[in-house]
Structure formats: structure tokens, C-alpha cells
Chimera marker file (.cmm) of the C-alpha trace (Angstrom):
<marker_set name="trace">
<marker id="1" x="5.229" y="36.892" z="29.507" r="1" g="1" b="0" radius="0.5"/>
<marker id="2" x="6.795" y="34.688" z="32.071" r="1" g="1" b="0" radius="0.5"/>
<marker id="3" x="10.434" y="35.126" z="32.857" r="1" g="1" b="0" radius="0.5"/>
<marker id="4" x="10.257" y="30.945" z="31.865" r="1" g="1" b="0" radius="0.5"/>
<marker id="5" x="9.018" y="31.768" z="27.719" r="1" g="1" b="0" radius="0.5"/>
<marker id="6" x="11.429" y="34.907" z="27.795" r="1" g="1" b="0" radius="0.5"/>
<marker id="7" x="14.400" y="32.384" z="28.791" r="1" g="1" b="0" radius="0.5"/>
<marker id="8" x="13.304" y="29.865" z="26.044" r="1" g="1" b="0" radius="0.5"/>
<marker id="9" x="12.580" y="32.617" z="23.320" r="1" g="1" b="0" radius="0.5"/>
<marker id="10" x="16.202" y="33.938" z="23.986" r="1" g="1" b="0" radius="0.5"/>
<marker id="11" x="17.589" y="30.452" z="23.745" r="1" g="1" b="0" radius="0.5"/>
<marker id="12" x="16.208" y="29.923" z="20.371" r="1" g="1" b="0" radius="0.5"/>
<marker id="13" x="17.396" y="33.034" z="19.440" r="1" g="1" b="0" radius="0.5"/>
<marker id="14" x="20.621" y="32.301" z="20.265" r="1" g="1" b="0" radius="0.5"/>
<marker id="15" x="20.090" y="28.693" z="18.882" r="1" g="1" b="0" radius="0.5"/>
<marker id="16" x="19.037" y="30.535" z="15.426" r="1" g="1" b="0" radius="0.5"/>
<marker id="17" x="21.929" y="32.739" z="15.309" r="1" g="1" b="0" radius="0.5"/>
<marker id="18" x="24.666" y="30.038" z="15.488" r="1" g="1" b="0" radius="0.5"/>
<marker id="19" x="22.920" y="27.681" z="12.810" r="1" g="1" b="0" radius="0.5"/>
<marker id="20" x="22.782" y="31.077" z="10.404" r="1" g="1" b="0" radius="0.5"/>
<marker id="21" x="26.425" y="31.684" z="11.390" r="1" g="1" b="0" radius="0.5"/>
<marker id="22" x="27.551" y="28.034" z="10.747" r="1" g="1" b="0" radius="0.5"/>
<marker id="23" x="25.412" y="27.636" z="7.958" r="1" g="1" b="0" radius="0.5"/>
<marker id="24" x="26.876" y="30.821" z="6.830" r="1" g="1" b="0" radius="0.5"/>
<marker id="25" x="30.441" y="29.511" z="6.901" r="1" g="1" b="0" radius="0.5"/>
<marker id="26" x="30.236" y="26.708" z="4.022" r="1" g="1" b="0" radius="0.5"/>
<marker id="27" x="30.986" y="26.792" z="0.701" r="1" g="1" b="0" radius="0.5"/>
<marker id="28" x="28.548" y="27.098" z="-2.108" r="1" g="1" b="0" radius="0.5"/>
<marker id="29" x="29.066" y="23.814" z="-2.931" r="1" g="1" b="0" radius="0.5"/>
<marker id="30" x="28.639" y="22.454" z="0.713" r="1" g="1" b="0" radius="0.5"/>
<marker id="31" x="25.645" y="24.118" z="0.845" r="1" g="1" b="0" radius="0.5"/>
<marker id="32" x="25.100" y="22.415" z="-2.706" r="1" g="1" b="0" radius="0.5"/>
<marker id="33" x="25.806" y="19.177" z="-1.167" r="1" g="1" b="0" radius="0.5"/>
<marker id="34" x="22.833" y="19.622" z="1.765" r="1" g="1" b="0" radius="0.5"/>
<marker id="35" x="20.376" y="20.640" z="-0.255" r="1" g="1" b="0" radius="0.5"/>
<marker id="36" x="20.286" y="24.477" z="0.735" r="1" g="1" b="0" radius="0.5"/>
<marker id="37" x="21.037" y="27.403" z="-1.239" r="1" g="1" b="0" radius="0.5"/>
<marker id="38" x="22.536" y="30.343" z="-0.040" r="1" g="1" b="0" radius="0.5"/>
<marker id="39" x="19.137" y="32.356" z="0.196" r="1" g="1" b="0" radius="0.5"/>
<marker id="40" x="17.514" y="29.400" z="2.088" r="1" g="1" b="0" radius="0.5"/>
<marker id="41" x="20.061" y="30.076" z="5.174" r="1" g="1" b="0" radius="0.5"/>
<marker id="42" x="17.780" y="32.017" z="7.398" r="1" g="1" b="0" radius="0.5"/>
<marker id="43" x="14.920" y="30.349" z="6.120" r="1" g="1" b="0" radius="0.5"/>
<marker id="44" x="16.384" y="26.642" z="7.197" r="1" g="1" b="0" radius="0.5"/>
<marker id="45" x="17.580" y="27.700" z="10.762" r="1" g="1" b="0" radius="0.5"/>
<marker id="46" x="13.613" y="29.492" z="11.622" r="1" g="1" b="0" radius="0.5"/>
<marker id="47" x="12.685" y="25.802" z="11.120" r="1" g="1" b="0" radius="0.5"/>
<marker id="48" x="15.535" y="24.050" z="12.260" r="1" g="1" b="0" radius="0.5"/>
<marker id="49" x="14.767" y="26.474" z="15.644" r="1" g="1" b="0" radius="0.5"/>
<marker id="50" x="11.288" y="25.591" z="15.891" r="1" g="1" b="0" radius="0.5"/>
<marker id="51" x="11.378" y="21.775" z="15.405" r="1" g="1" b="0" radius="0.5"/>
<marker id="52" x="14.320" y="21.410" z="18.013" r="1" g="1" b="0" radius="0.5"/>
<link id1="1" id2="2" r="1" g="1" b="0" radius="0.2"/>
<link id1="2" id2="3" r="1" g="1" b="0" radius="0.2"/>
<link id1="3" id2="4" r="1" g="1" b="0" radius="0.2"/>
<link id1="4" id2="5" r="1" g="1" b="0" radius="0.2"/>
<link id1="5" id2="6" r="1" g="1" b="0" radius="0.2"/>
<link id1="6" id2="7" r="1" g="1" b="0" radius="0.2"/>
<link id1="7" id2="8" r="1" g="1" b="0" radius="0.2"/>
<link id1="8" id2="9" r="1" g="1" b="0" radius="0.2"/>
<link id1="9" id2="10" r="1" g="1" b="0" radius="0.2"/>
<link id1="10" id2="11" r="1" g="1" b="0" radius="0.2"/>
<link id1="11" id2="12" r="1" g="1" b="0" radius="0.2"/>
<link id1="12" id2="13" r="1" g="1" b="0" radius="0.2"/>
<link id1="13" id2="14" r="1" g="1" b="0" radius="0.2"/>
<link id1="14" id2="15" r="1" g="1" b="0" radius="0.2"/>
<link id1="15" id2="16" r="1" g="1" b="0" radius="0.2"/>
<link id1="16" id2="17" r="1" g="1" b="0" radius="0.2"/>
<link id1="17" id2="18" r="1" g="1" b="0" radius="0.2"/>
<link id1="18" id2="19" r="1" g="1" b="0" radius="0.2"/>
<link id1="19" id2="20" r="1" g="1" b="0" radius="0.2"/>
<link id1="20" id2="21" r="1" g="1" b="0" radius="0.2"/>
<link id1="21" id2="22" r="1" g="1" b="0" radius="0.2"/>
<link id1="22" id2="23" r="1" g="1" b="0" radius="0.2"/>
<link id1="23" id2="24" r="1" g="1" b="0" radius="0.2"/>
<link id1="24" id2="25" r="1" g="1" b="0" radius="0.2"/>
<link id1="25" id2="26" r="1" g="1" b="0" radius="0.2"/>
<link id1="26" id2="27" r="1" g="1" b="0" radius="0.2"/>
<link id1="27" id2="28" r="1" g="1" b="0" radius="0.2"/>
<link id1="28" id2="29" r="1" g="1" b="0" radius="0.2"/>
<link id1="29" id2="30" r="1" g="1" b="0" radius="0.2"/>
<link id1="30" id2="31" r="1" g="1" b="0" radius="0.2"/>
<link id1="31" id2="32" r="1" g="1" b="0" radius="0.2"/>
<link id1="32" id2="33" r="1" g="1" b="0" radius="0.2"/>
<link id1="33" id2="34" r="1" g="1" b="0" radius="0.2"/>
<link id1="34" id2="35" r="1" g="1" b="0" radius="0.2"/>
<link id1="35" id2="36" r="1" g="1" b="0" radius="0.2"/>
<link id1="36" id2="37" r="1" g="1" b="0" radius="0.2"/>
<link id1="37" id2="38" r="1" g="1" b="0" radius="0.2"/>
<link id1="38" id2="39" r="1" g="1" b="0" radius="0.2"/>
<link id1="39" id2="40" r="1" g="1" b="0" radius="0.2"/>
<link id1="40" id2="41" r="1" g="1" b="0" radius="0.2"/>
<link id1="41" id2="42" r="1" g="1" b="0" radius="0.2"/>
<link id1="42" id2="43" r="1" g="1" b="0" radius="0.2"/>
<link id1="43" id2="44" r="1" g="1" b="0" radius="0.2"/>
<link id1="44" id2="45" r="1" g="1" b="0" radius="0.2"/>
<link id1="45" id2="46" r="1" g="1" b="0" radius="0.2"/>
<link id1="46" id2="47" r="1" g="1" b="0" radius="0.2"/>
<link id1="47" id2="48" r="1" g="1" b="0" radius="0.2"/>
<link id1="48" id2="49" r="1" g="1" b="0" radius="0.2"/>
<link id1="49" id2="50" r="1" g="1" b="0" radius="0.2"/>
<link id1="50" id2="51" r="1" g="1" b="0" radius="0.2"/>
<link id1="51" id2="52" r="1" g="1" b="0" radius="0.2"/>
</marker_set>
């Protein structure tokens, strides 16, 4: 693995982290309001990770 991919792969885990923790931060019925459930958190900042 090139130090280049280790850099990116720690960026979008860092990326991930802060979309869980914001997502996190909202209200049920924010959440409501987007679309998401609570469950879905993890799930929607993977893919909001990968298609960035």
C-alpha cells in the first residue's frame, strides 16, 4: 500500500467519523425530516464516504 491510498483511506475515515458524529447530533425528528432513521446513521455516511 502506497503511503498516497493510506493518506486517502485515513481521510475518509476521518471524513466518515464526522458525518456519523453530526449525523449523530440531530433529533429524531431531524433525522425524520432527511429521510434517515437512527439505525441508517452509519449506514448513510459508508456511502456518503465513498461517493465524495
Amino acid at each position: 500500500m502506497s503511503l498516497k491510498s493510506l493518506t486517502e483511506k485515513i481521510k475518509a475515515w476521518h471524513r466518515y467519523r464526522e458525518s456519523v458524529r453530526e449525523l449523530s447530533r440531530l433529533s429524531d425528528r431531524e433525522l425524520a425530516d432527511l429521510g434517515i432513521s437512527r439505525v441508517d446513521i452509519e449506514f448513510v455516511a459508508k456511502n456518503g464516504v465513498r461517493h465524495a
